[in-house]
C-alpha positions in Angstrom: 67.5 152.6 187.2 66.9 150.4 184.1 68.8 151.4 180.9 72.6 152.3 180.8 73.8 154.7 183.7 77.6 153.8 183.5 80.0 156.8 182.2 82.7 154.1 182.4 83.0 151.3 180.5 81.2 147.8 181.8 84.4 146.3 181.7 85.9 148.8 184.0 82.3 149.0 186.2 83.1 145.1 186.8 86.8 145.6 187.8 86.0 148.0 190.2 83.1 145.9 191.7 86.2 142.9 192.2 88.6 145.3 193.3 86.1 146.1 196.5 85.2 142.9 196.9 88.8 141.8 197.4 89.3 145.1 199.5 86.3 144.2 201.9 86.5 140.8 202.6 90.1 141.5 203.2 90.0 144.1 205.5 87.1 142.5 207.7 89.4 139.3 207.2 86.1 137.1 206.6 83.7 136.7 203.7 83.1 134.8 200.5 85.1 135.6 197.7 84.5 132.9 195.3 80.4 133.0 195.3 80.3 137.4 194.8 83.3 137.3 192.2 81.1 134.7 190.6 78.2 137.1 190.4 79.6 140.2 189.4 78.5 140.3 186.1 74.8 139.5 186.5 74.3 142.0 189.4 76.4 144.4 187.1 74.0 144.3 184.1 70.5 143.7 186.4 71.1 147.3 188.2 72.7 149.4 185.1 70.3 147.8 182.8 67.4 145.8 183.8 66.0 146.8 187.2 63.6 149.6 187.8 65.0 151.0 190.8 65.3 154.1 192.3 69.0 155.4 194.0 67.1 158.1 196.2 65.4 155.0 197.4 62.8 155.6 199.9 61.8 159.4 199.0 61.0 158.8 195.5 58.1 158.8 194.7 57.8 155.7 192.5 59.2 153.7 195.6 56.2 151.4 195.4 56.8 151.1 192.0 60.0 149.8 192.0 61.8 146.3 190.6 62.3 144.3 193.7 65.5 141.9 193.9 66.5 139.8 196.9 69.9 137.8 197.1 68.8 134.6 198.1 72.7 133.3 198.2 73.0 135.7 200.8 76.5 135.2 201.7 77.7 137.4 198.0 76.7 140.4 199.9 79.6 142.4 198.8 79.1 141.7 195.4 75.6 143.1 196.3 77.1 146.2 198.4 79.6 147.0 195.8 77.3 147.3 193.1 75.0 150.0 194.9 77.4 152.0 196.5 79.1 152.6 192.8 75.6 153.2 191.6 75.1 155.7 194.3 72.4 154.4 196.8 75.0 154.9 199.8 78.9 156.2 199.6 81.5 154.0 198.4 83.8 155.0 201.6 80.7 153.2 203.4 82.5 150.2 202.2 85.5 149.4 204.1 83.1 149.2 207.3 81.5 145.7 206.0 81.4 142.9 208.2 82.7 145.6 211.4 80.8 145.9 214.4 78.0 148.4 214.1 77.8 148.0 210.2 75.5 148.7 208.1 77.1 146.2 205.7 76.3 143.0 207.5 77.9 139.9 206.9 74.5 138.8 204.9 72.0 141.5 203.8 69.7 143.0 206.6 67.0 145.3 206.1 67.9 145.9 210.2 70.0 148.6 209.0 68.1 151.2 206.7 71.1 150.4 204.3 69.6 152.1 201.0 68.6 149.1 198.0 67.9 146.1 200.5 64.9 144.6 200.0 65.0 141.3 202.5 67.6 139.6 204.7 68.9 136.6 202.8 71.5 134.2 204.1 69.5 131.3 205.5 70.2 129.3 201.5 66.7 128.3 200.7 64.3 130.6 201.6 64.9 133.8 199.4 62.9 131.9 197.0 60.0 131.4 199.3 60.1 135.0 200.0 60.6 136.2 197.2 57.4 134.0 195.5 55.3 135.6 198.2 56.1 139.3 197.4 55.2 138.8 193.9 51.8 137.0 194.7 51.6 140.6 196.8 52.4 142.7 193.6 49.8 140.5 191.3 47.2 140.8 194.1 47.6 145.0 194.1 48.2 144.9 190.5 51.6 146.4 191.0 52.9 146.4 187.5 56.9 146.0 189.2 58.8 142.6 188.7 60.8 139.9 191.3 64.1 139.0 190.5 66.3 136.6 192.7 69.6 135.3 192.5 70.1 131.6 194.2 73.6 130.1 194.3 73.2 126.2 192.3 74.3 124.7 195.8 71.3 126.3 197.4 69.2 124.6 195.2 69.7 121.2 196.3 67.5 122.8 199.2 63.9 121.2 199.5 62.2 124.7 200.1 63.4 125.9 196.7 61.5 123.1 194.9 58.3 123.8 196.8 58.5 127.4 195.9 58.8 126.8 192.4 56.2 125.0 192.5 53.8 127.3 194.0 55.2 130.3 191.4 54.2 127.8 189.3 50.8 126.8 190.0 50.2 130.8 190.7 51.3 131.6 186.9 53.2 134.4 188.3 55.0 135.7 185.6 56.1 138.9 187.5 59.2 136.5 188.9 62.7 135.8 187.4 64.9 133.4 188.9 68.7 133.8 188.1 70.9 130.6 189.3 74.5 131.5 189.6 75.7 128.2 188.0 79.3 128.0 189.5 79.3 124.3 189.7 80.5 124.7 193.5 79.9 124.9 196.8 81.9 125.1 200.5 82.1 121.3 200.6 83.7 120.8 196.8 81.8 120.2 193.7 78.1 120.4 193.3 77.9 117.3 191.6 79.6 115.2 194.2 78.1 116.7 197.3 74.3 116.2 195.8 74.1 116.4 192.0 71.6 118.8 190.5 71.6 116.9 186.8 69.8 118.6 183.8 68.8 121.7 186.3 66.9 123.1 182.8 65.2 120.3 182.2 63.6 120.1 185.7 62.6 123.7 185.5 60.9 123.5 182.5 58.8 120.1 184.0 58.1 123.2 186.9 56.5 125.1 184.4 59.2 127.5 184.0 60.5 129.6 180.7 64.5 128.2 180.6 67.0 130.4 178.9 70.9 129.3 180.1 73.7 131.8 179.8 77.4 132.7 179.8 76.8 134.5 183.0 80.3 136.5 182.6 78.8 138.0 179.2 77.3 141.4 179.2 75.3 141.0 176.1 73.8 137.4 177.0 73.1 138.5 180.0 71.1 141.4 178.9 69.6 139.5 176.4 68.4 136.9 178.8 66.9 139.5 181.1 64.8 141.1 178.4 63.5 138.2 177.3 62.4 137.1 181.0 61.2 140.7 181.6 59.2 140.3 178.7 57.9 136.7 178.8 54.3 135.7 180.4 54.9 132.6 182.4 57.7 132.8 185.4 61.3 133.0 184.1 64.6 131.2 184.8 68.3 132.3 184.0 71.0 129.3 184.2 74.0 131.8 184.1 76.8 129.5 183.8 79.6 131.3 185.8 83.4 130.2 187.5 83.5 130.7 191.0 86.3 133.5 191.4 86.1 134.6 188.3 89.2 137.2 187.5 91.3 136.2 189.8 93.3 133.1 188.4 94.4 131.4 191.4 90.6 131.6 193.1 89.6 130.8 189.9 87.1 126.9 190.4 88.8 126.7 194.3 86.4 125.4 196.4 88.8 126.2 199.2 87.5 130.3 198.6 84.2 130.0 199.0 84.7 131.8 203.0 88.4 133.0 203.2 89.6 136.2 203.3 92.8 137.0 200.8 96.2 137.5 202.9 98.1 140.8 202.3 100.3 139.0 199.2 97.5 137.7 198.0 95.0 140.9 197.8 98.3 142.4 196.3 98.8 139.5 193.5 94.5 140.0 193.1 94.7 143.3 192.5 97.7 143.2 189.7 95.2 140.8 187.7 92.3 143.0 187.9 94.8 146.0 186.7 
């Protein structure tokens, strides 16, 4: 699915997106708001523009073939769901069902499920990385010409594990990866700084052998800029997209306190309005 496959506008593509995930966190009345509003714009341009994907999924047959992205900040999954089920790899009235009993639409992505455009179950912060490093050693080893992308939340990486699997991406030249760090400057226990600062976060993965680009990660054209580039580039890749954690909605807007809570009915309401 790479090049353009919206007949709407991007800007109206990215509303919608907000508008479910506002609508599905509400109605299961748990989930994380502030982390997938956050990342509605990367996930927005990597499937309309960057990804090689198929939306008949599994019975294609270039399903081998296919751009492989895993979620390592697990807990945006309806930023994640959204975005596919407006694409068209499962029904948009699938949506409503996430976080129910007997859901495909897990709380965190599952591959449990069959659910269409899942590639790995995420959620434990730390390890999508160390997954995701591994299927792309895979790919190189079969000569699989398809690419790894993975999005890590910035208070994931304060995790050991990250750092030891950029490291080995490193020492394996795989250039096949692209690391996108959704650079919201918070996490559930307040600022990233004061919890366990992650200082000049380009400057350390350049010193892991890393290609650094850093981005306004709300911007459609930076964001696709970025992503070509990394596509293109012959040493691993990483994106600093520096984003506001619950972006569009002004009073989630750099609130630590929605990182998990589901909007009351007068709040969805006022949400909604603001999208409009």
């Amino acid at each position: 699915m790479n090049g353009n496959v919206l007949n709407i506008s991007f800007k109206e593509f990215t509303n919608t997106v907000r508008g479910d995930i506002l609508k599905m966190i509400h109605g299961a009345k748990s989930g994380h708001p502030g982390g997938s509003l956050s990342c509605v714009e990367i996930l927005s341009v990597l499937y309309t523009k960057i990804l090689n994907v198929p939306v008949e999924w599994k019975k294609s047959p270039d399903f081998e073939k296919r751009d492989r992205f895993i979620l390592s900040k697990g807990h945006a999954s309806a930023c994640l769901y959204s975005v596919l089920a407006r694409l068209g790899f499962f029904s948009p009235d699938e949506l409503m069902t996430f976080r129910k009993f007997g859901s495909r639409l897990q709380g965190h992505p599952s591959t449990r499920y069959g659910l269409e455009g899942i590639e790995a179950s995420t959620g434990s912060l730390g390890q999508g990385l160390s997954m995701a490093s591994g299927v792309a050693l895979g790919l190189k080893l079969d000569k699989n010409p398809a690419k790894v992308y993975v999005l890590m939340g910035d208070g994931e990486m304060q995790e050991g594990s990250v750092w030891e699997a950029l490291m080995a991406i490193s020492h394996r030249k795989l250039d096949n990866i692209v690391v996108i760090v959704d650079r919201n400057n918070l996490q559930i226990d307040g600022s990233c700084d004061d919890v366990k600062s992650l200082g000049n976060l380009d400057k350390k993965l350049e010193a892991f052998g890393f290609e650094v680009q850093t981005v306004d990660g709300h911007s459609e054209d930076e964001l696709t800029k970025a992503l070509n580039a990394a596509k293109a580039a012959n040493k691993p890749s990483a994106i600093i997209a520096n984003t506001i954690k619950g972006k569009g909605i002004s009073f989630m807007e750099n609130n630590a306190g929605w990182h998990g809570k589901a909007p009351k009915d007068s709040e969805l309401e006022a949400a909604m309005e603001e999208i409009k």
